[in-house]
C-alpha positions in Angstrom: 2.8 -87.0 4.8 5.7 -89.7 3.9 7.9 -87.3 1.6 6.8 -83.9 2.8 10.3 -82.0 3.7 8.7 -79.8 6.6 6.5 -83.0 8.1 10.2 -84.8 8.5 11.4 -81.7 10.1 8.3 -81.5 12.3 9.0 -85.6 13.4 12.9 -84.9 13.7 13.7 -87.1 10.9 15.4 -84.4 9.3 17.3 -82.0 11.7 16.4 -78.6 12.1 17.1 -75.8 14.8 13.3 -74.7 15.7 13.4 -71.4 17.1 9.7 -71.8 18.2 7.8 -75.4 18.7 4.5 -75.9 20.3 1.5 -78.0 19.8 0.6 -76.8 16.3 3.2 -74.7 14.7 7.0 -74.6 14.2 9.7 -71.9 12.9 13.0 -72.6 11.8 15.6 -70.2 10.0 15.3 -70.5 5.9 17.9 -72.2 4.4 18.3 -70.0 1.6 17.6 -66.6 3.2 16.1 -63.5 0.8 16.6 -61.1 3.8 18.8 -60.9 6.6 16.4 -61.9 9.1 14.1 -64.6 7.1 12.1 -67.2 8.9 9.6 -70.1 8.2 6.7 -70.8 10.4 5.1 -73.6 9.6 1.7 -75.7 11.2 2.4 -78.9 12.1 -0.7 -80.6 10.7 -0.3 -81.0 6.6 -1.9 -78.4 4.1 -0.3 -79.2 0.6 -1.9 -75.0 -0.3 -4.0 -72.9 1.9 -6.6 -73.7 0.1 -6.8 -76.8 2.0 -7.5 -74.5 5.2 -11.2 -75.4 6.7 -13.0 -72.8 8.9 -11.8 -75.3 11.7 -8.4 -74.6 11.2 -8.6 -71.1 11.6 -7.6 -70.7 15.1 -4.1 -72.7 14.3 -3.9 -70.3 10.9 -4.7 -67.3 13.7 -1.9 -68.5 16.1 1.0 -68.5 13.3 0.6 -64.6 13.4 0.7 -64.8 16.8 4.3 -66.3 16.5 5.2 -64.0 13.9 4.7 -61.1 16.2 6.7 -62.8 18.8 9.6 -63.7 16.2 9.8 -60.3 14.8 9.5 -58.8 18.4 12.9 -61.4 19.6 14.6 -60.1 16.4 14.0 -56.6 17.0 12.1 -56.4 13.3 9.0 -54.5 15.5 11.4 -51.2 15.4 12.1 -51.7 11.4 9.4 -53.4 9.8 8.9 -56.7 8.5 6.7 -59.0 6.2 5.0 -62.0 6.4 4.4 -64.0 2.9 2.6 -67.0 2.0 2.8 -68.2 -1.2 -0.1 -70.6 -2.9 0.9 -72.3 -5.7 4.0 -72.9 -8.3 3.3 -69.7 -10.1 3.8 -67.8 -7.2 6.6 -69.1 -5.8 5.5 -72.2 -3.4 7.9 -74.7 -3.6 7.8 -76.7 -0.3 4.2 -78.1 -1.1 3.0 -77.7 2.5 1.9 -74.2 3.3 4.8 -72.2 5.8 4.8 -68.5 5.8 8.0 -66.8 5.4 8.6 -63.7 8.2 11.1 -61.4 6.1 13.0 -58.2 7.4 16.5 -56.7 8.3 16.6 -54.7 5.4 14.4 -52.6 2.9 11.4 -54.1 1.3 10.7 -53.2 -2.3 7.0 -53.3 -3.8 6.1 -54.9 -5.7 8.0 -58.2 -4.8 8.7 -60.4 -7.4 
């Protein structure tokens, strides 16, 4: 998609350090962190919501936990704790209209969020 932020980032037309790439996902850090260790995983193919997501896609949607667990492993959030977030939706929070799931930790959690 022409004007999607994280499909330029994907292509390289807007530069980001990926601190995972492979055939179907990418994580970079967030720019505007809520925790001290806060990441965005994100599949490469476009999904304005996850309600876009098809039963064919679940094996990509499958891998991004995958990387999560390998992210929060490399930053040591296995030991602590962590969360992983997706939000659907301007109500509850989505602002990047192309889904990414946001790996949170370094610090205590509070429920409910929001």
């Amino acid at each position: 998609m022409s004007d999607c932020l994280f499909c330029k980032i994907n292509e390289g037309s807007i530069p980001a350090e990926k601190l995972y790439d492979d055939n179907e996902v990418f994580a970079i850090k967030d720019i505007n962190p809520q925790a001290p260790v806060h990441f965005l995983i994100i599949p490469k193919k476009h999904f304005s919501t996850i309600l876009e997501v098809k039963e064919a896609d679940h094996e990509m949607i499958g891998s991004i936990y995958s990387v999560a667990n390998q992210l929060a492993k490399k930053s040591g959030l296995d030991q602590t704790g962590f969360r992983v977030v997706l939000n659907c939706g301007a109500e509850a929070g989505q602002s990047v209209f192309h889904i990414h799931y946001h790996l949170l930790g370094g610090r205590v959690l509070k429920w409910p969020p929001g």
